[in-house]
VEXMI-506614 format. One record per residue (C-alpha): residue in one letter; x, y negated, z. Coordinates in pm, whole numbers, plus 32768, in hexadecimal, padded with zeros to 4 digits. Each point is the difference from the previous one (the first is absolute). Layout:
// residues N
{res->A; c1->X; c2->Y; c3->Z} $
...
END
This chain:
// residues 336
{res->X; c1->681C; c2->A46A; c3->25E6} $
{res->X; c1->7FC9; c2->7F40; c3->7EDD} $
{res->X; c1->7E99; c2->7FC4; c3->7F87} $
{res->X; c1->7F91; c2->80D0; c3->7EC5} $
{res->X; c1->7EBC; c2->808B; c3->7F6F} $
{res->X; c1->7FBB; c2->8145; c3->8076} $
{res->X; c1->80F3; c2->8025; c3->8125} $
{res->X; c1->7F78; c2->7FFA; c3->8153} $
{res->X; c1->8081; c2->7FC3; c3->815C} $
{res->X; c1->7F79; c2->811F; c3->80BF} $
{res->X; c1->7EDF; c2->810C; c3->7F89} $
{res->X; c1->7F2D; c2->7F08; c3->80FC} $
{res->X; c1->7FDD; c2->7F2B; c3->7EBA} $
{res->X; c1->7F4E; c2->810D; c3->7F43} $
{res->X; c1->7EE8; c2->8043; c3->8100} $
{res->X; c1->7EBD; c2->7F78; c3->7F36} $
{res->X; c1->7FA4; c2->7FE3; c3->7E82} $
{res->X; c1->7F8F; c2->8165; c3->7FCF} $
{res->X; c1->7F83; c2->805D; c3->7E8B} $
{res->X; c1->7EBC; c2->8085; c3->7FA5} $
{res->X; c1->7FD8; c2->811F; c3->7F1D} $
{res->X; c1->7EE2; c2->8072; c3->7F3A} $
{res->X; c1->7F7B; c2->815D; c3->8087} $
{res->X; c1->7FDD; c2->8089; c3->7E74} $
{res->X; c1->7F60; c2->814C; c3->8048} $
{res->X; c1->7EC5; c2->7F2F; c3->80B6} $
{res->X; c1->7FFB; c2->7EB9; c3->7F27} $
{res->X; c1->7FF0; c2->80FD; c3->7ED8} $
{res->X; c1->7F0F; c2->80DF; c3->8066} $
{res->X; c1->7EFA; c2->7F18; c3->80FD} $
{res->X; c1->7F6C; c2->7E96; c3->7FC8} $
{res->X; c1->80F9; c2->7EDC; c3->80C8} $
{res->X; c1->8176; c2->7FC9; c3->7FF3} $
{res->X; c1->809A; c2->80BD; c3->8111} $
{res->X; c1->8145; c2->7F51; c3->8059} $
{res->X; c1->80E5; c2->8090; c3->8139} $
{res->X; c1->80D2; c2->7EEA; c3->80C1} $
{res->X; c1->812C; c2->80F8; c3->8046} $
{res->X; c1->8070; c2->7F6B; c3->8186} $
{res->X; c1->80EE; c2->8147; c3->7FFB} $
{res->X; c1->80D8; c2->7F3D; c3->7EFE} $
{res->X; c1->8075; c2->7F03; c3->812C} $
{res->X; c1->8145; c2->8066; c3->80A0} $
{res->X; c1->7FB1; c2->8079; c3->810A} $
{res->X; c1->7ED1; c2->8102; c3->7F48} $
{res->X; c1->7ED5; c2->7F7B; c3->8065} $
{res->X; c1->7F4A; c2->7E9D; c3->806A} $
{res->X; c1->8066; c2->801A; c3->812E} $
{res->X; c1->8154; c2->7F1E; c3->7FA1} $
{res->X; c1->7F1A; c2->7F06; c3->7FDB} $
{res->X; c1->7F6D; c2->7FF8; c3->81A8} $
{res->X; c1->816D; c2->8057; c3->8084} $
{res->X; c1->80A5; c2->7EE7; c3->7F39} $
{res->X; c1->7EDC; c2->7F13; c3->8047} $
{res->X; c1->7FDB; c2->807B; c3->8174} $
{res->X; c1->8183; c2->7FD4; c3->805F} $
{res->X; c1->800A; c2->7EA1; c3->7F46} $
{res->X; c1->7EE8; c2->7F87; c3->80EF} $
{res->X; c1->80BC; c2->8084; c3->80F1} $
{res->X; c1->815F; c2->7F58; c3->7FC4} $
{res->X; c1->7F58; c2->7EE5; c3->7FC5} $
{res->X; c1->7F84; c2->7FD7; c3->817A} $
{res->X; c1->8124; c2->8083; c3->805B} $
{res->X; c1->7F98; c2->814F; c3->80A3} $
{res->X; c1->810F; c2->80B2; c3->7F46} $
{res->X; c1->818C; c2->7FD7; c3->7FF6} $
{res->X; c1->8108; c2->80D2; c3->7F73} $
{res->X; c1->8008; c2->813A; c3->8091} $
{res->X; c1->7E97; c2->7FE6; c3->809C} $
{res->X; c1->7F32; c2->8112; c3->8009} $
{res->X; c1->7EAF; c2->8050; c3->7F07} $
{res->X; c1->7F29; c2->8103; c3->80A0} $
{res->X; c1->7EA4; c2->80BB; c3->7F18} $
{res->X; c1->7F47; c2->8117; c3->7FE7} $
{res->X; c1->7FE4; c2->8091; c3->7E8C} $
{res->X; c1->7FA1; c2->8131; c3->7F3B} $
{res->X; c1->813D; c2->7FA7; c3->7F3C} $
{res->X; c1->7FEA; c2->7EF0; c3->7F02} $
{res->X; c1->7FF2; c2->7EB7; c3->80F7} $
{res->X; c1->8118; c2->80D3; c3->80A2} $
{res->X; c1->80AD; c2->7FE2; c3->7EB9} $
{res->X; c1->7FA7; c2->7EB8; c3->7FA9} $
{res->X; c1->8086; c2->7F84; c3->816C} $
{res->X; c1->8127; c2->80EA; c3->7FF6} $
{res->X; c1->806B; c2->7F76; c3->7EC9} $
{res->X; c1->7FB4; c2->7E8E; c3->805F} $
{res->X; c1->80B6; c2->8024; c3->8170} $
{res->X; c1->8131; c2->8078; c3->7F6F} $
{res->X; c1->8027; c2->7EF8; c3->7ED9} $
{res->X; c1->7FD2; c2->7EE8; c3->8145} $
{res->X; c1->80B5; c2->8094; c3->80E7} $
{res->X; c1->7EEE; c2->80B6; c3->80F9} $
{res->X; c1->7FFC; c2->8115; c3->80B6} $
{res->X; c1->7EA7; c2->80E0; c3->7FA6} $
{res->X; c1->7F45; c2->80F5; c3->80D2} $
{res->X; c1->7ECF; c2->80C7; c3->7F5C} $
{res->X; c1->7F0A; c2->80E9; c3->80CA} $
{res->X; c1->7F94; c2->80BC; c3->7EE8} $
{res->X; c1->7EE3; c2->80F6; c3->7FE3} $
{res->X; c1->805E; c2->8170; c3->7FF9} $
{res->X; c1->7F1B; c2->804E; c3->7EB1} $
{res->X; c1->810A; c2->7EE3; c3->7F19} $
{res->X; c1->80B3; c2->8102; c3->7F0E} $
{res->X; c1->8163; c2->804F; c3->8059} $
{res->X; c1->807A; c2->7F31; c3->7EDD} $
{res->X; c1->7F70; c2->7EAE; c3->80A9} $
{res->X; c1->8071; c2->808A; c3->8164} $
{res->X; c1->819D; c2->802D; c3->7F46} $
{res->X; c1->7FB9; c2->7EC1; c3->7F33} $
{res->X; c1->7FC3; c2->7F36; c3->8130} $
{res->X; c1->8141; c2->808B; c3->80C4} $
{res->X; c1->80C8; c2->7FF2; c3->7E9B} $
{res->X; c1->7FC3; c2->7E6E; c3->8038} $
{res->X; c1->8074; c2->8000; c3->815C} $
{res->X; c1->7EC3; c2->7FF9; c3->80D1} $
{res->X; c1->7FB5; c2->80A1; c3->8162} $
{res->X; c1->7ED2; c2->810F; c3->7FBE} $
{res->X; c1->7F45; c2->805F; c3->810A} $
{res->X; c1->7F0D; c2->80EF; c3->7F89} $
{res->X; c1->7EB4; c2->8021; c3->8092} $
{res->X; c1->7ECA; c2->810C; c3->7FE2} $
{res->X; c1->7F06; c2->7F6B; c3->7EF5} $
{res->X; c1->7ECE; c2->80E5; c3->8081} $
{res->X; c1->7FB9; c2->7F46; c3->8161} $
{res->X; c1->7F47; c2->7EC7; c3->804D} $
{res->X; c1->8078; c2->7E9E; c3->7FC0} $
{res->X; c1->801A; c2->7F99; c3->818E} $
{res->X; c1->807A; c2->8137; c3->8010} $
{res->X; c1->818E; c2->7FBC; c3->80C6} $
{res->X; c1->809E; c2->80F0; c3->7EF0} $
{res->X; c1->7F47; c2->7F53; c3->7EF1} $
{res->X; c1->8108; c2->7F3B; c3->7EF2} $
{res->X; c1->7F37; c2->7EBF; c3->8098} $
{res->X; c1->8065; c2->804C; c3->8150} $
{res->X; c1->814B; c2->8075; c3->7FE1} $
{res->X; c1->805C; c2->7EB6; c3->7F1D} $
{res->X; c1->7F2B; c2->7F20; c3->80F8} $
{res->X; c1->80ED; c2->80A2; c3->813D} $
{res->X; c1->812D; c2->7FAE; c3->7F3A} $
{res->X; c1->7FC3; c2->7E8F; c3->7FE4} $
{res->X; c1->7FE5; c2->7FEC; c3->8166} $
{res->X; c1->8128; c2->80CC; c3->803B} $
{res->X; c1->80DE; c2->7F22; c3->7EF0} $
{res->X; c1->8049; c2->7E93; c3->8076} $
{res->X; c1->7FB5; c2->7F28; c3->7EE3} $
{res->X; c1->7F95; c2->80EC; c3->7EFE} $
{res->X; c1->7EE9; c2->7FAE; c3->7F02} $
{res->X; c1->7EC4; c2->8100; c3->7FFF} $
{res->X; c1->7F75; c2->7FDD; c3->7E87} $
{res->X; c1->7E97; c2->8077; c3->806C} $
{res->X; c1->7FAC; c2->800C; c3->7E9F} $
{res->X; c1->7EB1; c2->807B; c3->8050} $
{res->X; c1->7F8B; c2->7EDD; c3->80C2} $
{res->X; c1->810C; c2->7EFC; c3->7F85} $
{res->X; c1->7F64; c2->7F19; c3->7F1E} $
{res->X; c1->811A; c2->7F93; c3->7F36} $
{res->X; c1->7FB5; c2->818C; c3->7F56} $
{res->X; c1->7ED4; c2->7F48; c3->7F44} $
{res->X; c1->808D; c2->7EBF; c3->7FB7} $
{res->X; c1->8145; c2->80A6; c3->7F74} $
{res->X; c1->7F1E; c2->8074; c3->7EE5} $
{res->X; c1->7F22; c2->7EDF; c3->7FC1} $
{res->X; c1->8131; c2->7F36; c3->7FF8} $
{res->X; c1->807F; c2->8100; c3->7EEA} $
{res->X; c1->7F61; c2->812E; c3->7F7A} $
{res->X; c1->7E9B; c2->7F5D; c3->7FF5} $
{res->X; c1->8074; c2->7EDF; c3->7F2F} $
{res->X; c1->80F8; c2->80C8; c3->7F2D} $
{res->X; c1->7ED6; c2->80FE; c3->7F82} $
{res->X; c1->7F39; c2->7ECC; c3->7FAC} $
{res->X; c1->8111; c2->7F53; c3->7F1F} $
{res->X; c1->8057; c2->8163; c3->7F85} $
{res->X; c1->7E71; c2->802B; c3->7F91} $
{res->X; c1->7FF1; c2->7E98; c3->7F9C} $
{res->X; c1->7EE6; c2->7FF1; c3->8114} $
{res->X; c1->7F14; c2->813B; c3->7F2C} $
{res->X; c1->8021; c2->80C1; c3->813B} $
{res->X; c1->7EC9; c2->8078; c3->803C} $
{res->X; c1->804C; c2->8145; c3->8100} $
{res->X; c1->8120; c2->8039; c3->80D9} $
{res->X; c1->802E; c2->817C; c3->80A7} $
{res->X; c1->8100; c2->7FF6; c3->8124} $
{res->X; c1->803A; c2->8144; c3->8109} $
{res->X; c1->7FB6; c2->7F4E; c3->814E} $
{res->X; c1->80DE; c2->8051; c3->812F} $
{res->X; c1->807F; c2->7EEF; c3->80B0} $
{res->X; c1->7F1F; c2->7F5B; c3->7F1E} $
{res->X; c1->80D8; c2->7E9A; c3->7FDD} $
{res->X; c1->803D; c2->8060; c3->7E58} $
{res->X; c1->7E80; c2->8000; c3->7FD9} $
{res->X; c1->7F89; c2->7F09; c3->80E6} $
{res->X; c1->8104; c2->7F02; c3->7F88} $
{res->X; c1->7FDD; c2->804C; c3->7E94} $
{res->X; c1->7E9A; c2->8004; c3->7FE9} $
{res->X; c1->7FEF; c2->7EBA; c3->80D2} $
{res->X; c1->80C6; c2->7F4B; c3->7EFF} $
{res->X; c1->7F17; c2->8094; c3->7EC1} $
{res->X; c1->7EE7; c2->7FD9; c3->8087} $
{res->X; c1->8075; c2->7E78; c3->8068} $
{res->X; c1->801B; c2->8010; c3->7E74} $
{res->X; c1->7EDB; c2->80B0; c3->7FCB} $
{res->X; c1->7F08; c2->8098; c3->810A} $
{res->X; c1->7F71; c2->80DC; c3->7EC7} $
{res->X; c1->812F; c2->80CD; c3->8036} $
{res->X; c1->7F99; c2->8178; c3->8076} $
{res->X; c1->8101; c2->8063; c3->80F4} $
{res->X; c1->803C; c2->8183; c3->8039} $
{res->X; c1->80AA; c2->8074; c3->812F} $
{res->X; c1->8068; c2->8191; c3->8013} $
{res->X; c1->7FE0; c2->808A; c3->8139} $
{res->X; c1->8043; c2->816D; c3->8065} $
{res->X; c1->7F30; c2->8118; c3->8067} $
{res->X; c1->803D; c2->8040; c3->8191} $
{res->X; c1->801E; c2->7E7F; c3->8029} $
{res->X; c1->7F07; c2->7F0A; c3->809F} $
{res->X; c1->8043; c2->7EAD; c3->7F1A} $
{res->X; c1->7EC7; c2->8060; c3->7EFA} $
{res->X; c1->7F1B; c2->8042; c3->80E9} $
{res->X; c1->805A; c2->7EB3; c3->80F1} $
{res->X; c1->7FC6; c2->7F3D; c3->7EC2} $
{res->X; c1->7E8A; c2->8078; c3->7FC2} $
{res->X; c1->7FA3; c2->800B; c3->8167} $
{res->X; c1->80F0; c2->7F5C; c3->80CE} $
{res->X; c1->8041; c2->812C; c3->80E4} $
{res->X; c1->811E; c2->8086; c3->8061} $
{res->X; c1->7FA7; c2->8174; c3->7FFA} $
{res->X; c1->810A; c2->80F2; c3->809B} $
{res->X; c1->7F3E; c2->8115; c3->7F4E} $
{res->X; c1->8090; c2->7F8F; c3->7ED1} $
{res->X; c1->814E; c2->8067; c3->8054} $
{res->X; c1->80BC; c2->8129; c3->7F8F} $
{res->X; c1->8151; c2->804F; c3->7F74} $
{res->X; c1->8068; c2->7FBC; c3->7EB8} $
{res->X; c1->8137; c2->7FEA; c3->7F19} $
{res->X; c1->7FF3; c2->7F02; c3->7F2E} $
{res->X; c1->811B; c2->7EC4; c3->8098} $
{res->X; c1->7FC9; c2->7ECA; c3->8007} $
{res->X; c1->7E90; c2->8014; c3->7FDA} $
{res->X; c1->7EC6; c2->7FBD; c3->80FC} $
{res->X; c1->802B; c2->7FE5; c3->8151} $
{res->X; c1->7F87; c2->8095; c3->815A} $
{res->X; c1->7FB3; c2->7E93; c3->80A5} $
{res->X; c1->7FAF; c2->7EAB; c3->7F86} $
{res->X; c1->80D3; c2->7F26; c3->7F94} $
{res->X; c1->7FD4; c2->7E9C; c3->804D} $
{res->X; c1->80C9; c2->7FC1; c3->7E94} $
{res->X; c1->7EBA; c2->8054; c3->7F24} $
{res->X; c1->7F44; c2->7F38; c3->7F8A} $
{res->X; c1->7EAE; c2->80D3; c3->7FDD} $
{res->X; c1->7F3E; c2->7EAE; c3->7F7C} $
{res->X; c1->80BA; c2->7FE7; c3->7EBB} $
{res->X; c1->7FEC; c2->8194; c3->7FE7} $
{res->X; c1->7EF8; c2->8040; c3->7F07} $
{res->X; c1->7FFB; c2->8182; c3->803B} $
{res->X; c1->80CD; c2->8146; c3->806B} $
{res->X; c1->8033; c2->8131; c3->7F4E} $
{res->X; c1->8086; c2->8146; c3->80BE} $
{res->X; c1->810F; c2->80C7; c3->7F64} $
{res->X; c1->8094; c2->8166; c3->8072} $
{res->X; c1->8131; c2->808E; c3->8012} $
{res->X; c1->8015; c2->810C; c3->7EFE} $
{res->X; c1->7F4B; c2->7F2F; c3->7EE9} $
{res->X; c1->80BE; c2->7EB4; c3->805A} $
{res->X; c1->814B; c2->80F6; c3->7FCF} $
{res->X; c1->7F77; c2->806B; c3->7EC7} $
{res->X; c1->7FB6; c2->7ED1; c3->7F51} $
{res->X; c1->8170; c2->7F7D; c3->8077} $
{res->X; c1->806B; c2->8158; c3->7F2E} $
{res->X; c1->7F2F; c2->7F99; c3->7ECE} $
{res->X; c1->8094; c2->7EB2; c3->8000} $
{res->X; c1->8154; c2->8057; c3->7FC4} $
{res->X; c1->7FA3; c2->80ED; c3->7EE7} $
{res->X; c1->7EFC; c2->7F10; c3->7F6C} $
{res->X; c1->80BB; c2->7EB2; c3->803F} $
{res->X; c1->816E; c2->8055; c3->8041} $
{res->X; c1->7FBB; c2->7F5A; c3->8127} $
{res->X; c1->80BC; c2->80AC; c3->8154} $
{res->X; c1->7EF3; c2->7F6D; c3->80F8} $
{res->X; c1->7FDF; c2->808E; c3->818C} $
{res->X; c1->7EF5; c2->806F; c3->80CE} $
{res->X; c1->7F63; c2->7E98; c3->801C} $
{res->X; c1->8021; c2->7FDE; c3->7E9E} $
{res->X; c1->7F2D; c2->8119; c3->7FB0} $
{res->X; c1->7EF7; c2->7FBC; c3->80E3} $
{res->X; c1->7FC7; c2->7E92; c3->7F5F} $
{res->X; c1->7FD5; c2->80B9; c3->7EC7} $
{res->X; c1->7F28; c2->8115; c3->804D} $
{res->X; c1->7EFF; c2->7EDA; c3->80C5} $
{res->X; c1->800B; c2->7F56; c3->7EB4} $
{res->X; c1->7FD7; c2->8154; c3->7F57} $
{res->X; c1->7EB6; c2->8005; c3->80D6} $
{res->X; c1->7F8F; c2->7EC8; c3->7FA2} $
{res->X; c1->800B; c2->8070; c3->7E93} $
{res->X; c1->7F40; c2->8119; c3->8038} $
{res->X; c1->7F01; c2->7F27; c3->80AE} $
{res->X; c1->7FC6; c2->7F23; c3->7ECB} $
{res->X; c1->80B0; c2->7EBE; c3->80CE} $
{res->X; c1->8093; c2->7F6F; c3->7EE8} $
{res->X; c1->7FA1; c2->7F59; c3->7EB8} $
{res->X; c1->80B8; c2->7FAF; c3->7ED9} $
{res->X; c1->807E; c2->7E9D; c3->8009} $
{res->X; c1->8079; c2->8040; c3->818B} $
{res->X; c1->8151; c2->7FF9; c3->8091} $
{res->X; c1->8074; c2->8109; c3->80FD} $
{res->X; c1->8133; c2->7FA4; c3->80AB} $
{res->X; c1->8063; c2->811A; c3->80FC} $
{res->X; c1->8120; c2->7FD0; c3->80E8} $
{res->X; c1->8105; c2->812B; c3->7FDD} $
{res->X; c1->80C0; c2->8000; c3->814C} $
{res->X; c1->80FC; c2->8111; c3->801C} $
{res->X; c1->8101; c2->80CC; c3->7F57} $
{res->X; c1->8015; c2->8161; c3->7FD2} $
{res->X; c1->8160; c2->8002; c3->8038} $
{res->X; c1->7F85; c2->7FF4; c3->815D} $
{res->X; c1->7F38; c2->8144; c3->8009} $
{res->X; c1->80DA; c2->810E; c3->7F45} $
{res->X; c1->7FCA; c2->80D3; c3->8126} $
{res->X; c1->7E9F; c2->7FCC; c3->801C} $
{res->X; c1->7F24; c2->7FDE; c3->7EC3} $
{res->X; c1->8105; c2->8041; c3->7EFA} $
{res->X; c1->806D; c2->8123; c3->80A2} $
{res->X; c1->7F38; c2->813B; c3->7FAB} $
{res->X; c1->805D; c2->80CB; c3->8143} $
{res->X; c1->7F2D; c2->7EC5; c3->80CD} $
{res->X; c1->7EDE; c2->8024; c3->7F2F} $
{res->X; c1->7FDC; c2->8156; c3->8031} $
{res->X; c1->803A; c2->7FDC; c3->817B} $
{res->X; c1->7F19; c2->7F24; c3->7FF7} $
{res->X; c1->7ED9; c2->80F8; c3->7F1D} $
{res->X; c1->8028; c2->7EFA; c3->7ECF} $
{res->X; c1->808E; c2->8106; c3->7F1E} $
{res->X; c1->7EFB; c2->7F76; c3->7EE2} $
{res->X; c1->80A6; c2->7EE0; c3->7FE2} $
{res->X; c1->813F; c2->80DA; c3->7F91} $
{res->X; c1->7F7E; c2->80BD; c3->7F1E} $
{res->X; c1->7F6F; c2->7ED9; c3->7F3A} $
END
């Protein structure tokens, strides 16, 4: 194929370079610029392109994979996605233990792409031999030669960012940065990102958004792992139920908690506000920041950069679908 501006070999090409957009109805109304770095506008939906493609590089590269090898993960759906989408452009087979609480629209999306699902009870613990962790762990053994992603205690997660999205929201912000909000599961977009700011500048406040029924806040201020802390929740993609050895808690200034109905909400707002279609993730990066305002965080000459991770194309049977919300006792979010 002959070379030309603007043509591409393979969507594999487009992974990175995500814009950011100003946030107009809180840079109008609050002191800062609020700018969102929209990750859902990579092909794949989300940032996790950027691990899968980086992981499975690494991983060609010391020759651990071959055509028609095997890539093995757990996921709530996007690294599914992200992995799906990157196995099949190289020629890999993919296998996802997913957890039962991804909407169906991830669970179809992933199939859609070719991947093996096996789908796995979110509610139980993570050593737990039904647990997604388990079940993907199990198939590595059982699968000669395949390649288990780990993303949660891989560290190529982290550097994948702060060879990419850290440096790209610093040339973006022409190094004004001054906050960075970022929903913390895995925990490798925050902990690479922030590493690479505050490399630039250790001024930087970093903002990670963790969920209520998840023990990462509380493991940052005390450095306990409290089982009490745990307790189902719906929000994807978002806090976790162990630790995982991919965050970086040192360059973590602080954690704010988000819930379910009010992180759907504010993903509801945005689309009317914004135009902007964001997911469940999405809105729960904007209601933390949401909190922050109401705190007073922020003064007039700061830059907010929050990290938009998902697509609402992904959860039309979840928060964009009124029958959910009322299943779930959020009917206040329809009626607004």
């Amino acid at each position: 194929m002959p070379a030309s501006k603007g043509v591409y070999k393979n969507l594999l090409e487009l992974i990175g370079d995500t814009p950011l957009v100003n946030i107009r109805h809180l840079t109008e109304k609050n002191p800062g610029l609020f700018l969102a770095k929209l990750e859902f506008t990579n092909p794949g939906q989300s940032p996790k392109d950027r691990i899968a493609l980086h992981i499975i590089n690494d991983a060609e590269k010391k020759g651990l994979l071959k055509h028609g090898s095997t890539v093995i993960e757990t996921t709530s759906g996007n690294t599914g996605f992200s992995l799906a989408m990157v196995s099949l452009i190289k020629g890999y087979k993919c296998i996802l233990a997913v957890s039962s609480k991804s909407s169906t629209d991830k669970i179809n999306t992933l199939k859609a792409l070719g991947a093996e699902v096996h789908l796995c009870p979110a509610n139980v613990e993570a050593d737990d031999p039904r647990s997604y962790y388990e079940v993907a762990k199990k198939l590595n053994k059982e699968i000669e030669g395949s390649l288990y992603i780990n993303q949660y205690f891989n560290d190529l997660n982290a550097e994948a960012h702060y060879l990419t999205t850290g440096s790209e929201i610093w040339e973006q912000t022409s190094g004004k940065i001054t906050h960075l909000v970022v929903c913390s599961g895995t925990g490798g977009t925050i902990s690479g990102a922030a590493k690479f700011l505050k490399e630039k500048n250790k001024k930087i406040n970093i903002f990670g958004v963790d969920a209520y029924g998840s023990v990462l806040k509380k493991f940052h201020e005390t450095g306990e792992f409290d089982k009490n802390e745990i307790y189902p929740y719906k929000i994807e993609g978002l806090g976790k139920n162990l630790i995982p050895s991919v965050t970086d808690f040192e360059v973590i200034d602080q954690f704010i908690k988000v819930g379910d109905e009010e992180s759907a909400k504010s993903a509801r707002d945005l689309v009317k506000k914004e135009g902007i279609f964001g997911g469940y993730t999405t809105g729960a990066c904007l209601r933390a920041v949401e909190k922050l305002i109401e705190k007073k965080e922020f003064k007039k000459d700061d830059v907010i950069v929050m990290l938009f991770p998902d697509h609402g194309s992904r959860y039309l049977s979840k928060i964009y679908n009124d029958e959910w919300l009322n299943e779930q006792g959020f009917e206040k979010i329809i009626s607004n």
